[in-house]
C-alpha positions in Angstrom: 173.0 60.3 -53.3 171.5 60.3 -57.0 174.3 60.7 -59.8 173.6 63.8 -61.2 173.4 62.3 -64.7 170.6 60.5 -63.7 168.6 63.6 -63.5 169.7 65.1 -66.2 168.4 62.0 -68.2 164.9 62.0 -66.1 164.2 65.7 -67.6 165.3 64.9 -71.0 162.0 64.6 -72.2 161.0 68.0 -70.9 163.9 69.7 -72.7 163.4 68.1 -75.6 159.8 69.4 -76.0 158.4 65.4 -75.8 156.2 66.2 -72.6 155.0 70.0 -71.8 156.3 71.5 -68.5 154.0 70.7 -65.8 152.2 73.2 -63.7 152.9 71.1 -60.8 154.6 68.2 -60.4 156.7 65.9 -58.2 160.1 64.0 -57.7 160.2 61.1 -55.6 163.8 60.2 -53.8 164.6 63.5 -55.1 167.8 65.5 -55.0 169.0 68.9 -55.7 170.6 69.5 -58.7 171.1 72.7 -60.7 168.9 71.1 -63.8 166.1 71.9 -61.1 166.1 75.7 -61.5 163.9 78.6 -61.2 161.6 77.0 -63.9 161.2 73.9 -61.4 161.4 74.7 -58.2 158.5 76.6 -57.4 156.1 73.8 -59.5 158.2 71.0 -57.8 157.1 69.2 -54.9 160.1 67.2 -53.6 159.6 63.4 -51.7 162.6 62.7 -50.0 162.4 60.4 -46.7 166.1 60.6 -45.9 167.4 63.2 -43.5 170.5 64.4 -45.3 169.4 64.4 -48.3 166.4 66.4 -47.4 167.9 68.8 -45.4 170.4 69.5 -48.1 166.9 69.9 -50.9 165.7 72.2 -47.6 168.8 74.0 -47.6 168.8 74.7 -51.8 165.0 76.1 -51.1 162.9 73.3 -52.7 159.3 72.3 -50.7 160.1 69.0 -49.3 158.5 66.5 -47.6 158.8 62.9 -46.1 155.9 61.4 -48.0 154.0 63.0 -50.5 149.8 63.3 -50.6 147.1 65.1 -52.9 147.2 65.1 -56.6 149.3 65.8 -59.6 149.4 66.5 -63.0 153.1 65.3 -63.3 155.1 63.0 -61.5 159.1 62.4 -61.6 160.3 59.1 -60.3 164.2 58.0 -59.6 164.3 54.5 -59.4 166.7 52.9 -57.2 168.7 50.2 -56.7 166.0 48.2 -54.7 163.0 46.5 -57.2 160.4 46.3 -54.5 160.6 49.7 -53.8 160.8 50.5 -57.3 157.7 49.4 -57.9 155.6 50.4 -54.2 156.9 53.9 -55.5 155.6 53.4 -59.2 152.0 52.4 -57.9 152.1 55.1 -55.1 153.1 57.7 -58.0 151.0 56.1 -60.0 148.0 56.8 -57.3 148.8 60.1 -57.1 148.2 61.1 -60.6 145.2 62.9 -62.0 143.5 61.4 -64.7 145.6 62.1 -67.9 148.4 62.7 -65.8 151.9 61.6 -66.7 154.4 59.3 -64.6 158.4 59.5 -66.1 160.7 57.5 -64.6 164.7 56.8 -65.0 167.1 54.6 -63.6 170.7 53.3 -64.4 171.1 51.1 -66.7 173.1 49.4 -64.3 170.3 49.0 -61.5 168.0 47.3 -63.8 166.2 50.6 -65.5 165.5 48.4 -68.3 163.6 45.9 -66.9 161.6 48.1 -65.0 161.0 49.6 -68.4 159.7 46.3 -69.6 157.6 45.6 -66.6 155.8 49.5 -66.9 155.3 48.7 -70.5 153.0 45.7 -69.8 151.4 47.1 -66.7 150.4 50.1 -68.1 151.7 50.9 -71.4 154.9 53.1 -72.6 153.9 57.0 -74.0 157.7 57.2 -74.5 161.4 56.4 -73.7 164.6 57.7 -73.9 168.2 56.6 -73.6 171.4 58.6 -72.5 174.2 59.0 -69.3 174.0 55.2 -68.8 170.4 55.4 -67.6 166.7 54.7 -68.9 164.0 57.4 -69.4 160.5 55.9 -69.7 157.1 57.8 -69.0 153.5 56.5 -69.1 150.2 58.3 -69.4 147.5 57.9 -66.6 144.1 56.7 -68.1 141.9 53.5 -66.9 144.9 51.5 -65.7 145.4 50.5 -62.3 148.4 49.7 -59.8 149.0 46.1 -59.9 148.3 45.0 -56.2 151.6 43.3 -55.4 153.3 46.7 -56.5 151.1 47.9 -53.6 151.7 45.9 -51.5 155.3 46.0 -51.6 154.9 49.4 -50.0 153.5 47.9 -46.6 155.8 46.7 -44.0 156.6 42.5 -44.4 157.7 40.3 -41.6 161.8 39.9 -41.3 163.3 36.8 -41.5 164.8 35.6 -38.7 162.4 38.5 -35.7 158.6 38.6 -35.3 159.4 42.4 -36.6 158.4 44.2 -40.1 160.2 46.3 -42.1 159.4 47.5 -45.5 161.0 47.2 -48.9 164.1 49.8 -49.4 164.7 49.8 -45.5 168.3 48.4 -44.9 167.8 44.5 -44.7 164.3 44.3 -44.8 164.1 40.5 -45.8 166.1 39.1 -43.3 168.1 40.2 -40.0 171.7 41.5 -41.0 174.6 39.7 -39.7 176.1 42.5 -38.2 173.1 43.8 -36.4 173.1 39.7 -34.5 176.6 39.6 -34.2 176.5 43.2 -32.1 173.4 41.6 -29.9 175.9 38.5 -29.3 179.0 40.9 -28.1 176.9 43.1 -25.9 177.8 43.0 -22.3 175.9 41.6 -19.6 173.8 44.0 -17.3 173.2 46.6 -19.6 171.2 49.2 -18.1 169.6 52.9 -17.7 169.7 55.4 -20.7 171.0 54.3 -23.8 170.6 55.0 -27.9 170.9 53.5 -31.3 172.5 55.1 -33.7 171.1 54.0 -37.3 168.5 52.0 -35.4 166.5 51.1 -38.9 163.7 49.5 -38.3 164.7 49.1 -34.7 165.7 45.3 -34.5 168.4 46.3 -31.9 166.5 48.6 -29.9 163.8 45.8 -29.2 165.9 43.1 -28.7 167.8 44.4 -26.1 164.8 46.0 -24.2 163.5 42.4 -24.3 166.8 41.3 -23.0 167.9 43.7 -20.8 165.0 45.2 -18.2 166.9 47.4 -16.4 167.3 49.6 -19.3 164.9 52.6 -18.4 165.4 54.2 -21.9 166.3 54.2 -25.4 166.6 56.9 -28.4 166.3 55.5 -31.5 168.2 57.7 -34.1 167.3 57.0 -38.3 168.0 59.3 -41.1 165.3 57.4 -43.1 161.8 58.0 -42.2 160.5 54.8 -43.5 162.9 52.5 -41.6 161.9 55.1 -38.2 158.1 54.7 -38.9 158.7 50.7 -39.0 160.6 51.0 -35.9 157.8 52.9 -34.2 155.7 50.0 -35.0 157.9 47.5 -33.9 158.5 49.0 -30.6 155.0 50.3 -30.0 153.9 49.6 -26.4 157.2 50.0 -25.0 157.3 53.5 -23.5 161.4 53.4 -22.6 161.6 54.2 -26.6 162.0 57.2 -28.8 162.0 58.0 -32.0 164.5 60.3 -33.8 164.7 61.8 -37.4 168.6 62.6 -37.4 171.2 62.5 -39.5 173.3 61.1 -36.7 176.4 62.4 -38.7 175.6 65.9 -38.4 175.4 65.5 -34.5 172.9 64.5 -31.7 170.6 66.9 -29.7 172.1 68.1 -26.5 170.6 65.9 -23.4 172.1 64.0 -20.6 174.6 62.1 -21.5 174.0 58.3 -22.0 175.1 55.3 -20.4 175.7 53.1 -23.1 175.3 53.9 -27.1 175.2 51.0 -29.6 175.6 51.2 -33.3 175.6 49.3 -37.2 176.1 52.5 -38.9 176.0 52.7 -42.9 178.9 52.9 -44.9 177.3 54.5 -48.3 175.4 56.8 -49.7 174.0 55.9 -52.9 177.0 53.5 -54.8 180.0 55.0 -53.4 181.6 53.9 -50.3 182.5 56.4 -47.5 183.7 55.5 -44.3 183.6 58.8 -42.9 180.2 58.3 -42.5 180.8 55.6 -39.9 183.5 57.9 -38.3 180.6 60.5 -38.1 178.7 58.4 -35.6 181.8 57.4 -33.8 182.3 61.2 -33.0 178.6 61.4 -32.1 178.5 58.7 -29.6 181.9 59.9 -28.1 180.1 63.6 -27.9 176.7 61.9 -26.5 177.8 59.6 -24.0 178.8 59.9 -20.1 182.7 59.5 -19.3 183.1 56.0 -18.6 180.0 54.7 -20.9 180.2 51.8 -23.3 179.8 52.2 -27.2 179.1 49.2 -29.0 180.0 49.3 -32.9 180.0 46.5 -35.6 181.2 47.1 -38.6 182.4 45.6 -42.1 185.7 44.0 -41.1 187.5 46.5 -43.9 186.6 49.4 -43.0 189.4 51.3 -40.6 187.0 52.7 -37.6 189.7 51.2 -35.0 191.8 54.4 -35.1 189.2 57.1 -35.2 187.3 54.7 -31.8 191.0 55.2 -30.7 191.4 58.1 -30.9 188.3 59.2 -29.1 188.2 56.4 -26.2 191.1 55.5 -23.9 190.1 52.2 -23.9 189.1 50.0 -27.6 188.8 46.0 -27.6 188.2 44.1 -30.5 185.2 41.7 -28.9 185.0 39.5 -32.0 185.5 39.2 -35.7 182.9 36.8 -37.5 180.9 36.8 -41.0 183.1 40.0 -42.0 181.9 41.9 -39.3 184.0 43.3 -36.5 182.7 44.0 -33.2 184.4 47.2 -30.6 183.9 47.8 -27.0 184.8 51.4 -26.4 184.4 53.5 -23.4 186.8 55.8 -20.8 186.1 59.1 -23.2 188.9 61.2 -23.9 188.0 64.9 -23.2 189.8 66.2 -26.4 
């Protein structure tokens, strides 16, 4: 989730009469906020590729999409904490703008906003920049200049480190395989088989592993609340007709089906900067909800965060299969019916 300040400081130029209103604009890795009002929302074309938090700009009536196309006079850019994906969205905003159009972008001072600042002034020249909540403003005016290629580039999906899979910058662990994912893969019991999913499958490194490993698995549901990581996975698994794909915030509950044999699942423990483990306990509850009485779910998580009671509380039977790297690994199955 975006701090709130941070969109406050990416309009500042608008309310300060530096930059005229646009008749149409966008906001990429947007968020609602009530500094988006009636003048912006029905000019405002939102780009938000993660499930909650485009459902939630859904829900406060903004148009919203996964991944924006046509062209702009105006685009609004909030940078992340992520640099190649900083830039893959600067050039793909960029790309998007009509000649004499006008990019702003802001970031927190304390992700890097200034350097980003630095790198936009000699790529394509600063119009303007502002300073205030702890976070840069910056905005550029669209004339001959071009996209650098490697800022392009860094859009497209890269191998991983570690798999012969890709996944693309701003994905969770894009460069190399995470340690909890392998760990999980390690712990996973022999014979695994029938219908199974993956809940926060990313770019779908444990889905295709253990279809590789394990051929009597007849299906798997991928589940990903962000659309990029999902569309990575797609390609990763493509061939393989035991997989699907899902677009799910896995915290606000799975679709009804029949129940599944096994469920495994690395699930995130943020959103944005702040820590919340009740995101984690969110998936617990939907596996325990999704799967068959006496199925097996598989979680690894960060060796500090307290899942134990809550998998405790919803299987009879929890074992502690390994604790390595700062990861912990649980076999739970036997569902209570509470």
């Amino acid at each position: 989730m975006t701090d709130s300040k941070i969109i406050d400081a990416l309009l500042l130029p608008f309310e300060r009469d530096l930059l005229a209103s646009p008749e149409r604009a966008f906001l990429m890795r947007a968020e609602p906020h009530e500094a988006l009002g009636a003048e912006w929302r029905p000019r405002l074309v939102c780009e938000q590729g993660f499930k909650p938090a485009f459902d939630r700009l859904v829900q406060a009536g903004f148009q919203t999409v996964a991944r924006l196309d046509g062209r702009f006079s105006t685009g609004l850019v909030l940078l992340t904490k992520h640099k190649a994906e900083n830039r893959a969205n600067m050039a793909r905003a960029w790309d998007l703008l009509e000649p004499g159009g006008v990019l702003v972008c802001c970031g927190a001072n304390a992700l890097g906003a200034a350097s980003h600042e630095r790198e936009v002034e000699r790529v394509f020249g600063l119009a303007g920049s502002l300073s205030k909540h702890q976070a840069r403003t910056f905005w550029m005016v669209k004339g001959g200049q071009t996209a650098p290629a490697e800022w392009l580039d860094a859009a497209r999906p890269r191998p991983v480190e570690g798999c012969n899979l890709v996944a693309r910058a701003g994905c969770f662990s894009a460069e190399h395989v995470d340690k909890g994912s392998a760990l999980l893969l390690d712990c996973l019991p022999e014979g695994l088989a029938g219908r199974g999913a993956d809940l926060g499958a990313g770019w779908g490194y444990l889905s295709a592993e253990m279809l590789r490993r394990f051929p009597d698995i007849t299906a798997i549901d991928l589940f990903e609340a962000e659309a990029l990581a999902l569309e990575d996975a797609r390609a990763n698994l493509a061939g393989d007709g035991r997989a699907a794909f899902h677009w799910l915030d896995v915290g606000a509950g799975l679709p009804k089906c029949e129940p599944y044999d096994w469920i495994v699942s690395n699930p995130p423990f943020h959103e944005g900067r702040k820590a919340d483990p009740a995101i984690g306990q969110g998936f617990i509850t939907a596996a325990w909800k999704a799967i068959r009485r006496r199925g097996k779910f598989v979680l690894v998580a960060n060796r500090s965060l307290p899942y134990e009671a809550e998998l405790r509380r919803r299987f009879r039977e929890v074992t502690l299969l390994r604790e390595a790297d700062g990861f912990k690994v649980y076999l739970a199955s036997n569902r209570h019916d509470r």
